[in-house]
C-alpha positions as CSV (number, residue, x, y, z in Angstrom):
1,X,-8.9,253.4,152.8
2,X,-5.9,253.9,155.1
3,X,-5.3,257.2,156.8
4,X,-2.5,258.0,159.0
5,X,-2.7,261.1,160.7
6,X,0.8,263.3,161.6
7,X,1.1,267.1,162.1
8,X,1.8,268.8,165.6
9,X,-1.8,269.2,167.2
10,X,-4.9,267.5,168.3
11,X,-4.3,264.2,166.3
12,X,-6.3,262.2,168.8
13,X,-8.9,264.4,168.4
14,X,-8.5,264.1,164.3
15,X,-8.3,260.4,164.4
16,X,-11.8,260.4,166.5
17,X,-13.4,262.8,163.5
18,X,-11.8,260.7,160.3
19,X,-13.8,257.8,162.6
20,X,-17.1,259.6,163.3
21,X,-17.4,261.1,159.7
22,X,-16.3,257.9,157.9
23,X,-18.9,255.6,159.5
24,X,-15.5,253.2,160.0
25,X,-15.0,252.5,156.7
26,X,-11.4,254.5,157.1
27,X,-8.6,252.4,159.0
28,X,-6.4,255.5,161.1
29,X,-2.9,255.0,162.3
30,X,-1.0,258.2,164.3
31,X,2.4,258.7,164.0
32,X,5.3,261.3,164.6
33,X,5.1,263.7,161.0
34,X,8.5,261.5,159.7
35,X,6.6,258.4,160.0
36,X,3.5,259.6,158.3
37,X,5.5,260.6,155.4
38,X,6.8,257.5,155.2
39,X,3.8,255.7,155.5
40,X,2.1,257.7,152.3
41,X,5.4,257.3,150.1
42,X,5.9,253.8,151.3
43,X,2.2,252.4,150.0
44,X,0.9,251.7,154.1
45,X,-1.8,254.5,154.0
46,X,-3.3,255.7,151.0
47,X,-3.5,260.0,153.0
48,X,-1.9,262.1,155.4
49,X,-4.1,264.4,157.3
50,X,-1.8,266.8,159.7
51,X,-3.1,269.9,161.7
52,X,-0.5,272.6,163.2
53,X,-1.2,276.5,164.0
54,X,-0.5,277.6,160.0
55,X,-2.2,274.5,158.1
56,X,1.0,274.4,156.3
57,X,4.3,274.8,158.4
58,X,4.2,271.4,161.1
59,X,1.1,270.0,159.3
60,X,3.1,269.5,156.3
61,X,6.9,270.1,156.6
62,X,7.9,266.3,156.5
63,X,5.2,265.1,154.0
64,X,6.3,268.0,151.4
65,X,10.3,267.2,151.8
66,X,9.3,263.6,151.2
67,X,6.2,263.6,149.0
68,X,6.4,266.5,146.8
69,X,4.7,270.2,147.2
70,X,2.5,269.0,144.4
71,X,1.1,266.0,146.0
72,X,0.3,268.2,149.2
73,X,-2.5,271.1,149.7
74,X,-2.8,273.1,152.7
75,X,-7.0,272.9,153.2
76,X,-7.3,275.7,156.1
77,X,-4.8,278.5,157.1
78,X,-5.9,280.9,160.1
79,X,-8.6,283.2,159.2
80,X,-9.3,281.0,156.1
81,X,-11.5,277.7,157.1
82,X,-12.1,275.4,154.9
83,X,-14.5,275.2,151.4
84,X,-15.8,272.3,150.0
85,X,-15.0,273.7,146.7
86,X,-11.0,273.8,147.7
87,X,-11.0,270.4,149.5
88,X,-12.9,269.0,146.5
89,X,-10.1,270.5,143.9
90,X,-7.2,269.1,146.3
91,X,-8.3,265.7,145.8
92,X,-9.4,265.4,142.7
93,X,-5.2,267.2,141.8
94,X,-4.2,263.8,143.5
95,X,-3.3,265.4,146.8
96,X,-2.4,262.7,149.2
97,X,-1.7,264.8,152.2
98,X,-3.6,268.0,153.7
99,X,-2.8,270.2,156.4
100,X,-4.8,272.4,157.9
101,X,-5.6,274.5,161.1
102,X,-6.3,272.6,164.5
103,X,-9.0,274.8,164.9
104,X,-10.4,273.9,161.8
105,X,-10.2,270.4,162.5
106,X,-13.7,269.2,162.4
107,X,-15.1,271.0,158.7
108,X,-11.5,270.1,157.5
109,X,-12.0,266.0,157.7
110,X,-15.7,266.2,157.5
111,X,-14.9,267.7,153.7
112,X,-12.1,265.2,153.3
113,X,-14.4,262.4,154.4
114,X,-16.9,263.0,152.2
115,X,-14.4,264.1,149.1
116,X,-12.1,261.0,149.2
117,X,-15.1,258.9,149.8
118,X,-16.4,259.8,146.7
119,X,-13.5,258.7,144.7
């Protein structure tokens, strides 16, 4: 599984969680948010995980112009962390990329881990 990781906060931070929750079975690549994008809708990564202050706004901006709104699911907003249960029903809709809080960071890929994983 490839994931690169975009948005406009803390993605060294997220690239160190995809690796400490995935046991290394996840190869990570950061890039600017355009280059991301590209990278899903191109067939280089298989997800997009991009945190920003809203979940939605820088997380996602770029990956929803290129992608689709329906292949992209904002995981954690402020005030609202992330669920299992919502992370769960992302992937299994075929999300491909997630955005969500910086200050959510660590429940939002531990959840994304262990959902794509499963698939």
């Amino acid at each position: 599984m490839r994931i690169v990781i975009g948005g406009q906060v803390e993605k060294v931070e997220i690239e160190a969680l995809v690796k400490k929750f995935s046991g290394g079975q996840v190869q990570t690549m950061i890039k600017s948010d355009l280059e991301a994008a590209m990278a899903i809708k191109s067939g280089e990564a298989d997800y997009y995980f991009g945190a920003c202050h809203t979940g939605g706004g820088g997380a996602l901006a770029m990956a929803i112009a290129l992608l689709g709104k329906q292949r992209c699911a904002t995981i954690s907003m402020p005030g609202q962390p992330p669920t299992k249960d919502k992370v769960e029903e992302a992937v299994a809709q075929g999300a491909k990329a997630f955005g969500f809080t910086g200050d959510h960071k660590e429940k939002a890929v531990q959840y994304l881990i262990e959902a794509l994983l499963k698939r």
